[in-house]
PyMOL Python script that loads the backbone (N, CA, C, O; Angstrom):
from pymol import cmd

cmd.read_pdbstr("""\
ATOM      1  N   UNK A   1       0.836  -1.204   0.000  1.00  0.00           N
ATOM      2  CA  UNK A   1       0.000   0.000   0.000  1.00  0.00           C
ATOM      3  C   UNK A   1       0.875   1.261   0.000  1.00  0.00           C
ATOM      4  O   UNK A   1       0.719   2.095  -0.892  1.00  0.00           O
ATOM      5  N   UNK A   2       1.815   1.436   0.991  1.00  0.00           N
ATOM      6  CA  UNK A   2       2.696   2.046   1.124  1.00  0.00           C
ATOM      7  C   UNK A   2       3.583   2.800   0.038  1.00  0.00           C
ATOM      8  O   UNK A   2       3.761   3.998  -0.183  1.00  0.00           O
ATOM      9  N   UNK A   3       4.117   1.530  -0.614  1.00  0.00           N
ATOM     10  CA  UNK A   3       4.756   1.287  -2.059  1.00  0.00           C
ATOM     11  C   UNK A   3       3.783   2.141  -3.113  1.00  0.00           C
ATOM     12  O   UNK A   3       4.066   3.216  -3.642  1.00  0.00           O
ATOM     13  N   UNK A   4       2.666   1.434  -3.258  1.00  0.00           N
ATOM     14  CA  UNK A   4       2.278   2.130  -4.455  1.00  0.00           C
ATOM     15  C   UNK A   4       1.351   3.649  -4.084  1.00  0.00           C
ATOM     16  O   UNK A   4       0.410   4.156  -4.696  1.00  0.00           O
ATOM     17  N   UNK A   5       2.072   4.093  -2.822  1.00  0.00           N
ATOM     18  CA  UNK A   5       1.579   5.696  -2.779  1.00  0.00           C
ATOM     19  C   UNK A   5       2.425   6.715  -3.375  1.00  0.00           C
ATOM     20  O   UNK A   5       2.129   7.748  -3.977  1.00  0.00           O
ATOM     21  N   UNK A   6       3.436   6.245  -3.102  1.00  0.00           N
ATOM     22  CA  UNK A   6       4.868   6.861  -2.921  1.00  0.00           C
ATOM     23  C   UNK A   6       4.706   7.453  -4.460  1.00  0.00           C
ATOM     24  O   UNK A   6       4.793   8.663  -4.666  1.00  0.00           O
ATOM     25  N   UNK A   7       4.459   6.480  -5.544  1.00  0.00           N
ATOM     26  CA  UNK A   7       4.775   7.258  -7.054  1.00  0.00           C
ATOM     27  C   UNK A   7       3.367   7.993  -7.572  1.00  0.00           C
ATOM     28  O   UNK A   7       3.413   8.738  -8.551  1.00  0.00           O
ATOM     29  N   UNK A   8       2.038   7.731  -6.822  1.00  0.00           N
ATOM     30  CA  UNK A   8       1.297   8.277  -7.335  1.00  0.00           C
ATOM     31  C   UNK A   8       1.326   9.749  -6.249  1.00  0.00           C
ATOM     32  O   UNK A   8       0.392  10.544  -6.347  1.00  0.00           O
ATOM     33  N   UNK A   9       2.258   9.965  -5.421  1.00  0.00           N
ATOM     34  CA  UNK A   9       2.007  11.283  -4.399  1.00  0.00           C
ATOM     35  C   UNK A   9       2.626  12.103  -4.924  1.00  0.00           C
ATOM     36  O   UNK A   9       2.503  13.314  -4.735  1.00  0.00           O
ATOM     37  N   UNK A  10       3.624  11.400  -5.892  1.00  0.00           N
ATOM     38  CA  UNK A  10       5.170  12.298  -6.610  1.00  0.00           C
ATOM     39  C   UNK A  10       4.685  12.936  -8.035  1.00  0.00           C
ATOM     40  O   UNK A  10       5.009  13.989  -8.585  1.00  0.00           O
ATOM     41  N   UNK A  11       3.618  11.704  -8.494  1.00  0.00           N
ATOM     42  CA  UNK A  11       3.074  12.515  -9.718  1.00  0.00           C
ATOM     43  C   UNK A  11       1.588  13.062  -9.921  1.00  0.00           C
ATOM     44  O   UNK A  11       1.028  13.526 -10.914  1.00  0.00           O
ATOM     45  N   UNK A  12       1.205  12.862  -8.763  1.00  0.00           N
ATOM     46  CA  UNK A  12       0.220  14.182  -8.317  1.00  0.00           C
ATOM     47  C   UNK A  12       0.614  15.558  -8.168  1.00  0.00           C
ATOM     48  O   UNK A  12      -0.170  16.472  -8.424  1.00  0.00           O
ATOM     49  N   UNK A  13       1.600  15.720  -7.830  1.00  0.00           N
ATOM     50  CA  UNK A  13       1.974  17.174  -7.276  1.00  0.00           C
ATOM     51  C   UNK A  13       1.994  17.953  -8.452  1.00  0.00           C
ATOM     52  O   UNK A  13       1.460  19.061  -8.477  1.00  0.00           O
ATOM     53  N   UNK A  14       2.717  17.335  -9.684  1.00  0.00           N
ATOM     54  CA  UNK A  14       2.005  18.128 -10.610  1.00  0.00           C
ATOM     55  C   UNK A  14       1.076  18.672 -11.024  1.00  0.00           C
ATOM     56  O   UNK A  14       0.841  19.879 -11.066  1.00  0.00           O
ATOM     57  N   UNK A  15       0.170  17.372 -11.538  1.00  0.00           N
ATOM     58  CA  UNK A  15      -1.084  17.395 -11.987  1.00  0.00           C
ATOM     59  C   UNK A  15      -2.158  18.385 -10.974  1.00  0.00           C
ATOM     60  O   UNK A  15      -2.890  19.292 -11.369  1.00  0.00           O
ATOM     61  N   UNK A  16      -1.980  17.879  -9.545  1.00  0.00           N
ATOM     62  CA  UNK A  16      -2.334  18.345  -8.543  1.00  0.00           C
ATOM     63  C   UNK A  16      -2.558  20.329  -8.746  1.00  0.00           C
ATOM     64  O   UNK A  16      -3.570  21.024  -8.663  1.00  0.00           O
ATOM     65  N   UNK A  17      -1.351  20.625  -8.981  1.00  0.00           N
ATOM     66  CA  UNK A  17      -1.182  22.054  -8.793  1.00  0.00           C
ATOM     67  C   UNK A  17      -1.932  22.828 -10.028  1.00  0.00           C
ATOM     68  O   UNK A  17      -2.306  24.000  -9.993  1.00  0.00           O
ATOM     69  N   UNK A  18      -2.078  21.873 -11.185  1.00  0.00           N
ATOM     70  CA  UNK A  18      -2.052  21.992 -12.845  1.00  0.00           C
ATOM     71  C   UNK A  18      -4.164  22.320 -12.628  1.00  0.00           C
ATOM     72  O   UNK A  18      -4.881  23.204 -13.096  1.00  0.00           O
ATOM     73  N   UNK A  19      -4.461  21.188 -11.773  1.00  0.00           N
ATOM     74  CA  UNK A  19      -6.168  20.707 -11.517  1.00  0.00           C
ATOM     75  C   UNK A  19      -6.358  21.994 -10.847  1.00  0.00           C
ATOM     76  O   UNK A  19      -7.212  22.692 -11.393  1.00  0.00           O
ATOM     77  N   UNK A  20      -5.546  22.732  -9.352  1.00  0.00           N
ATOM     78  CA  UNK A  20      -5.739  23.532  -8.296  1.00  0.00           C
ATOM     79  C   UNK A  20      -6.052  24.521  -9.100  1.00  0.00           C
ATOM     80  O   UNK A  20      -7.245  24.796  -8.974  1.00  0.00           O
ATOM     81  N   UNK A  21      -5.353  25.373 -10.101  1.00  0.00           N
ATOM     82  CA  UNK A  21      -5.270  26.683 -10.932  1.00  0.00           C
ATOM     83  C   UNK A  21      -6.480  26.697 -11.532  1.00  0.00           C
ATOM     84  O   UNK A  21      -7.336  27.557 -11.326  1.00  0.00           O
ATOM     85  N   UNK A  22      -6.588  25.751 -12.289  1.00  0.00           N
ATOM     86  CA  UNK A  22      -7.649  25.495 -13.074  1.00  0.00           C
ATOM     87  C   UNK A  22      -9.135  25.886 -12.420  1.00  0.00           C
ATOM     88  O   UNK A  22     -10.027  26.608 -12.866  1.00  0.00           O
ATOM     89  N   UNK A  23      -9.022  24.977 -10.957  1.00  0.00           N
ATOM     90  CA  UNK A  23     -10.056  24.852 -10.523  1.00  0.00           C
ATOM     91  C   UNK A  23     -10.497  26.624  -9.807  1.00  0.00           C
ATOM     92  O   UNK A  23     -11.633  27.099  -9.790  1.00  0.00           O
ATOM     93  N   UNK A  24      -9.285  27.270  -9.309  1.00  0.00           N
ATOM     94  CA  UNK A  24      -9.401  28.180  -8.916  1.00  0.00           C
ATOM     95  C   UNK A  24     -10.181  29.127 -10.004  1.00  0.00           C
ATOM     96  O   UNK A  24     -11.237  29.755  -9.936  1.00  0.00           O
ATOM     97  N   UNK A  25      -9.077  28.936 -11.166  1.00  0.00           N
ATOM     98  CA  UNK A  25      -9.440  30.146 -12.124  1.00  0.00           C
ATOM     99  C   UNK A  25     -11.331  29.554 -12.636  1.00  0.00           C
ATOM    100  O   UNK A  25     -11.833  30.484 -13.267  1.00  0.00           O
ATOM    101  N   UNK A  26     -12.212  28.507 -12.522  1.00  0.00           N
ATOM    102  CA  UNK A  26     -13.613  28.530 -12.575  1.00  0.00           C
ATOM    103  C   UNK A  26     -13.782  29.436 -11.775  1.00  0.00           C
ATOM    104  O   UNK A  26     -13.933  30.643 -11.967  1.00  0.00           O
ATOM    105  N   UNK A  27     -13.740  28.455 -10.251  1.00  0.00           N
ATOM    106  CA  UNK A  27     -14.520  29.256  -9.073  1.00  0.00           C
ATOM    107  C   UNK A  27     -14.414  30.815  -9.339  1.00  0.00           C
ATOM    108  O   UNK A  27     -15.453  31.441  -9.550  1.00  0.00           O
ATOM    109  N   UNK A  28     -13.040  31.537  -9.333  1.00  0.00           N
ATOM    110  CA  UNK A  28     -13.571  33.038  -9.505  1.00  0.00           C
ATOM    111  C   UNK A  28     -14.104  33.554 -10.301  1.00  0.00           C
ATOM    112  O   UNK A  28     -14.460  34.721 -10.137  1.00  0.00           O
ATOM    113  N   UNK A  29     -14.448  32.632 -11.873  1.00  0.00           N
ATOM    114  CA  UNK A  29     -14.988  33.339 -13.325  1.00  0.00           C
ATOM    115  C   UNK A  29     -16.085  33.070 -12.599  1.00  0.00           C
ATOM    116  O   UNK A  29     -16.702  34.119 -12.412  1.00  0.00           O
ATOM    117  N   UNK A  30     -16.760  31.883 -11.965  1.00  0.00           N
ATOM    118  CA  UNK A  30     -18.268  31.891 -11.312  1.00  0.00           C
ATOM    119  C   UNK A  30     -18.729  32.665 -10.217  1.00  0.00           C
ATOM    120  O   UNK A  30     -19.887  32.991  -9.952  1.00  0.00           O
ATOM    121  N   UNK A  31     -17.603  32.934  -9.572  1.00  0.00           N
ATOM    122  CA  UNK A  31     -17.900  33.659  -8.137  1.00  0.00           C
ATOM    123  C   UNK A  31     -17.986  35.339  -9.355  1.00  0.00           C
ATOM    124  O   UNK A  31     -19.155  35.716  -9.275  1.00  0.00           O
ATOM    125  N   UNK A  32     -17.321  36.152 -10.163  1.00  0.00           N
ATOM    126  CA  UNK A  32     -17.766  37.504 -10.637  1.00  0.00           C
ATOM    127  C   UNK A  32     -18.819  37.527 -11.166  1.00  0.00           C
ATOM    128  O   UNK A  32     -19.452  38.578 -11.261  1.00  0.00           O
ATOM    129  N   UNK A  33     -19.385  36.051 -11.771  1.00  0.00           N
ATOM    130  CA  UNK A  33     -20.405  36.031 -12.658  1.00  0.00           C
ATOM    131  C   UNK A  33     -21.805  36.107 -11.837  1.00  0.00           C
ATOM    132  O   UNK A  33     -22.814  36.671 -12.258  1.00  0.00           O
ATOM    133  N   UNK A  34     -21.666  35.334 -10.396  1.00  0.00           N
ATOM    134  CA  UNK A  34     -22.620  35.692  -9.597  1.00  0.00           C
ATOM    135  C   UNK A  34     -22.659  36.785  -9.118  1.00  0.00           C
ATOM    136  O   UNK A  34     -23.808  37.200  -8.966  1.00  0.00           O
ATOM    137  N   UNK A  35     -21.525  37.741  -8.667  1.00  0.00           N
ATOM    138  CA  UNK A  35     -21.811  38.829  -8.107  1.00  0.00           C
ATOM    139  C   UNK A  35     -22.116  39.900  -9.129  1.00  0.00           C
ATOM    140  O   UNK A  35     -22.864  40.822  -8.804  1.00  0.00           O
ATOM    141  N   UNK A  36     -21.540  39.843 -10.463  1.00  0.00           N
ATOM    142  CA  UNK A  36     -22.360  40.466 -11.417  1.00  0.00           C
ATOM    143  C   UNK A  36     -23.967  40.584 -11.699  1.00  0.00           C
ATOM    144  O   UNK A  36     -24.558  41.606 -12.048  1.00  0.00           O
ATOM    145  N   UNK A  37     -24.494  39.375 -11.478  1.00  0.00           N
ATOM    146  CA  UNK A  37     -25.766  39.644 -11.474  1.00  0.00           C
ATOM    147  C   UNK A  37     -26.510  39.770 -10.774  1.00  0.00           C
ATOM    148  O   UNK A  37     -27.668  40.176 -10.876  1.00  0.00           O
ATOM    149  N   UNK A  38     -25.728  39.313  -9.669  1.00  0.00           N
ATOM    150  CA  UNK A  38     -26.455  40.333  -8.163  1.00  0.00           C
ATOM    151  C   UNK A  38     -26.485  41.618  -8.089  1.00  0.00           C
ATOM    152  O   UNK A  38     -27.499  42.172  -7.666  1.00  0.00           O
ATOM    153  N   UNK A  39     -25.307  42.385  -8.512  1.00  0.00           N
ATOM    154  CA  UNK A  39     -25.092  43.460  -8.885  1.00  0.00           C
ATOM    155  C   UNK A  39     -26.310  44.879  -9.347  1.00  0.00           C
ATOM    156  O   UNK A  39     -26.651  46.021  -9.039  1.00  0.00           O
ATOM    157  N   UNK A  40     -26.682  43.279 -10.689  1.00  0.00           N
ATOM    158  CA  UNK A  40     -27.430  43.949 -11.545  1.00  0.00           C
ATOM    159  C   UNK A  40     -29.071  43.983 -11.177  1.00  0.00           C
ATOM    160  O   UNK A  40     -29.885  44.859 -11.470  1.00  0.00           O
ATOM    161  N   UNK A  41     -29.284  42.692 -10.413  1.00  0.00           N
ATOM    162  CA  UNK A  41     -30.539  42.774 -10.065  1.00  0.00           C
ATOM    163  C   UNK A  41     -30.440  44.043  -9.091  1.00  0.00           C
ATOM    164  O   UNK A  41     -31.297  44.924  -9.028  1.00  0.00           O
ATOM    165  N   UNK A  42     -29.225  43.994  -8.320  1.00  0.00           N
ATOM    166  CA  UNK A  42     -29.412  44.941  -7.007  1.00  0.00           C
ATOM    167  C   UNK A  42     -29.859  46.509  -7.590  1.00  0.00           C
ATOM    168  O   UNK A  42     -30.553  47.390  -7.084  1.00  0.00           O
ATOM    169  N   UNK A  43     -29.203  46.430  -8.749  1.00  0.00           N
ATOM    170  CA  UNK A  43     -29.378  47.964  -9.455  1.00  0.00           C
ATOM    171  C   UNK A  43     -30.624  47.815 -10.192  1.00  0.00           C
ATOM    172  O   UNK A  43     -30.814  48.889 -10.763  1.00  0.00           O
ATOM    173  N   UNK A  44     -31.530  47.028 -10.446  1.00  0.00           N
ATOM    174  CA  UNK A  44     -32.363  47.026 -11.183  1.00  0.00           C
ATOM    175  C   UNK A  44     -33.814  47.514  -9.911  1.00  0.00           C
ATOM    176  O   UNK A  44     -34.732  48.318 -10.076  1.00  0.00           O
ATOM    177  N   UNK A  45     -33.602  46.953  -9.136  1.00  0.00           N
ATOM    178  CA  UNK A  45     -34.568  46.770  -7.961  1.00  0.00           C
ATOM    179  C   UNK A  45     -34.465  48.474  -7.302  1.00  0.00           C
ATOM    180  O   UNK A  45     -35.492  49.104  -7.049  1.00  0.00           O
ATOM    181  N   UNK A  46     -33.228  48.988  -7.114  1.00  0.00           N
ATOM    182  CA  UNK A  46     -33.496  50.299  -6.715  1.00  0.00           C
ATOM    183  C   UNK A  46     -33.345  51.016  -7.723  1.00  0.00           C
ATOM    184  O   UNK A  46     -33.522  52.232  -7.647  1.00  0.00           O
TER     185      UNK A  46
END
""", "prot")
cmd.dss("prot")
cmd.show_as("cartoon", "prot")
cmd.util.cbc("prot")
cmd.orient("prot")
């Protein structure tokens, strides 16, 4: 078990960091895209 962590922990760290960016750079295109249209409702409403 041990054994076969060791090479998949070494070639995660890549991929790992490659998935992290990625995943980051969604979340904030989704996180402006929601506050954009909160935004807009907010300005629409007053």
């Amino acid at each position: 078990m041990q054994y076969k962590m060791v090479p998949y922990m070494l070639c995660i760290d890549q991929v790992w960091s490659e998935c992290l960016v990625r995943r980051t750079v969604k979340f904030l295109i989704l996180i402006f895209f929601e506050l954009s249209s909160a935004v807009t409702l907010f300005l629409n409403e007053s």
